[in-house]
Backbone as JSON, one array per atom type, in Angstrom:
{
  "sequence": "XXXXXXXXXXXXXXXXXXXXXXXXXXXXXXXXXXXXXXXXXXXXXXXXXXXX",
  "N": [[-53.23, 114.34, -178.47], [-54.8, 117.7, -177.45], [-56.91, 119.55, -179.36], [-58.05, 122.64, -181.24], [-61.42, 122.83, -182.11], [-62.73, 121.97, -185.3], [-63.39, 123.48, -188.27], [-67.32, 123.7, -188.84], [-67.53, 121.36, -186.78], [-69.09, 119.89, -183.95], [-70.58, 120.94, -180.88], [-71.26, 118.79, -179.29], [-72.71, 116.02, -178.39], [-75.85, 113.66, -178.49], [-78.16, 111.43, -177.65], [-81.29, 109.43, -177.98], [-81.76, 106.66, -176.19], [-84.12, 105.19, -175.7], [-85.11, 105.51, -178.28], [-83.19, 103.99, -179.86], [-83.37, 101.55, -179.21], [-86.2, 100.66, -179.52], [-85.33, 100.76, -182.2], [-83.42, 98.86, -183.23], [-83.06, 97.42, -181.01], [-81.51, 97.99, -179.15], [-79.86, 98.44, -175.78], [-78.61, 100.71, -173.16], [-75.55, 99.91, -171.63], [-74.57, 101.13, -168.77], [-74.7, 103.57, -166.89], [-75.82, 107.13, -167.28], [-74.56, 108.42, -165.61], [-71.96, 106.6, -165.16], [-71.36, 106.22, -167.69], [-70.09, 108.45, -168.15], [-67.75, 108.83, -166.64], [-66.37, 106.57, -167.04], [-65.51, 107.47, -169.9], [-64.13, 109.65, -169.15], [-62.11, 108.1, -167.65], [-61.06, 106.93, -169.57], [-59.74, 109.14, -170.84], [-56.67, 109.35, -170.04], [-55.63, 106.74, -170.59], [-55.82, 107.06, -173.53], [-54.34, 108.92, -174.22], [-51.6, 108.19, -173.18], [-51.7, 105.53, -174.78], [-51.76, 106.91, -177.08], [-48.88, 108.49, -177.44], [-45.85, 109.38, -178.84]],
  "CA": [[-53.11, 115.77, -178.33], [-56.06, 118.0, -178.07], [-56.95, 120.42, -180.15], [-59.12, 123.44, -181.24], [-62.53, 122.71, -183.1], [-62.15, 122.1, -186.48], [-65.49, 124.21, -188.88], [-68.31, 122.15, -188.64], [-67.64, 119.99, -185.13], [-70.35, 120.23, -183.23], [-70.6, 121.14, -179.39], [-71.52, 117.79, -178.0], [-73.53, 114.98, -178.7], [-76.72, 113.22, -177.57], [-78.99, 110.62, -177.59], [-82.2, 109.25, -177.79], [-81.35, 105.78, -176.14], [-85.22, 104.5, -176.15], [-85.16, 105.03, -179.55], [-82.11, 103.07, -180.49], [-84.28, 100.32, -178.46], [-87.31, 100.32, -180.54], [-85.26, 100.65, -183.84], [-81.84, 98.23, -183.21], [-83.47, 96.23, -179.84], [-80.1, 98.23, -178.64], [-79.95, 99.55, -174.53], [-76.76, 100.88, -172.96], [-74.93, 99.2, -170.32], [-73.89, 101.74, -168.35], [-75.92, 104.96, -166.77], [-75.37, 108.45, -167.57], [-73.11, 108.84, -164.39], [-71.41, 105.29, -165.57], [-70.87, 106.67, -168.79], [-68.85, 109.84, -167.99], [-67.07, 108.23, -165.61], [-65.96, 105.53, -168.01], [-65.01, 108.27, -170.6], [-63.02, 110.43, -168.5], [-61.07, 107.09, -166.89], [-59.81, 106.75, -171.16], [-58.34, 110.16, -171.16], [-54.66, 108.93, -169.61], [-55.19, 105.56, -171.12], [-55.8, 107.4, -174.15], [-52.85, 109.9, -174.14], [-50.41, 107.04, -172.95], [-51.32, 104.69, -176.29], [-50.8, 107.98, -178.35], [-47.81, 108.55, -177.32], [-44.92, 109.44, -179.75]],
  "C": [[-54.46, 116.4, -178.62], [-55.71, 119.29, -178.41], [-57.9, 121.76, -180.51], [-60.07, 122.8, -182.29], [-62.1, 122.75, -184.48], [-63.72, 122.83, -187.28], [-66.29, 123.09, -188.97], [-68.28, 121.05, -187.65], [-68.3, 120.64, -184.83], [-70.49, 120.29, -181.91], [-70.4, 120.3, -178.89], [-72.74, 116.85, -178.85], [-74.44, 114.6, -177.73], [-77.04, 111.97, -178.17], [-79.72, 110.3, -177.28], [-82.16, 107.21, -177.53], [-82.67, 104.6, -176.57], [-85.84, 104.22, -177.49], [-84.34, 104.41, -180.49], [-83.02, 101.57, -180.08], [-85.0, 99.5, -179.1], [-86.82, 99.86, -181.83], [-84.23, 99.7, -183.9], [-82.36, 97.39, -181.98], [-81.83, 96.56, -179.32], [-80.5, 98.81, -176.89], [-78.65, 99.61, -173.67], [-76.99, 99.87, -171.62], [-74.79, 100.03, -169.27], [-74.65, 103.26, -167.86], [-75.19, 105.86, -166.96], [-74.08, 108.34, -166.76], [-71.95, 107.4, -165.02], [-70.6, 105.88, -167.07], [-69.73, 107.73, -168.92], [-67.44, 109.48, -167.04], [-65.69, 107.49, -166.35], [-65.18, 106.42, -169.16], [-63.76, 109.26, -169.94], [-61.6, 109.29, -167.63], [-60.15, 106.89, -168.17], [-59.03, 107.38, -170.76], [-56.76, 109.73, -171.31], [-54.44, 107.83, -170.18], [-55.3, 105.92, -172.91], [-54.85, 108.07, -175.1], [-51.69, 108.85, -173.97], [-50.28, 106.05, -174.28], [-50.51, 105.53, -177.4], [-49.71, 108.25, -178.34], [-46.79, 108.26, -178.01], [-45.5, 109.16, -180.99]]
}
């Protein structure tokens, strides 16, 4: 279920992926467009686990 903001959540998130790189030898899988994509395909699989 979604909800309204709770004080203190924050708009939105980012990242500085080249610097996860340098500091963790971390780099995504997945490109921007890949990423949103991938996030918005949860939603229903998201909502369907929660369920009851």
């Amino acid at each position: 279920m979604d909800t309204d903001p709770r004080p203190g959540d924050v708009a939105g998130g980012y990242t500085k992926s080249d610097r996860a790189a340098e500091l963790l030898g971390w780099t995504p899988k997945l490109s921007l467009e890949e990423g949103i994509r991938s996030a918005l395909a949860w939603i229903p699989v998201r909502d369907e686990l929660l369920e009851d």
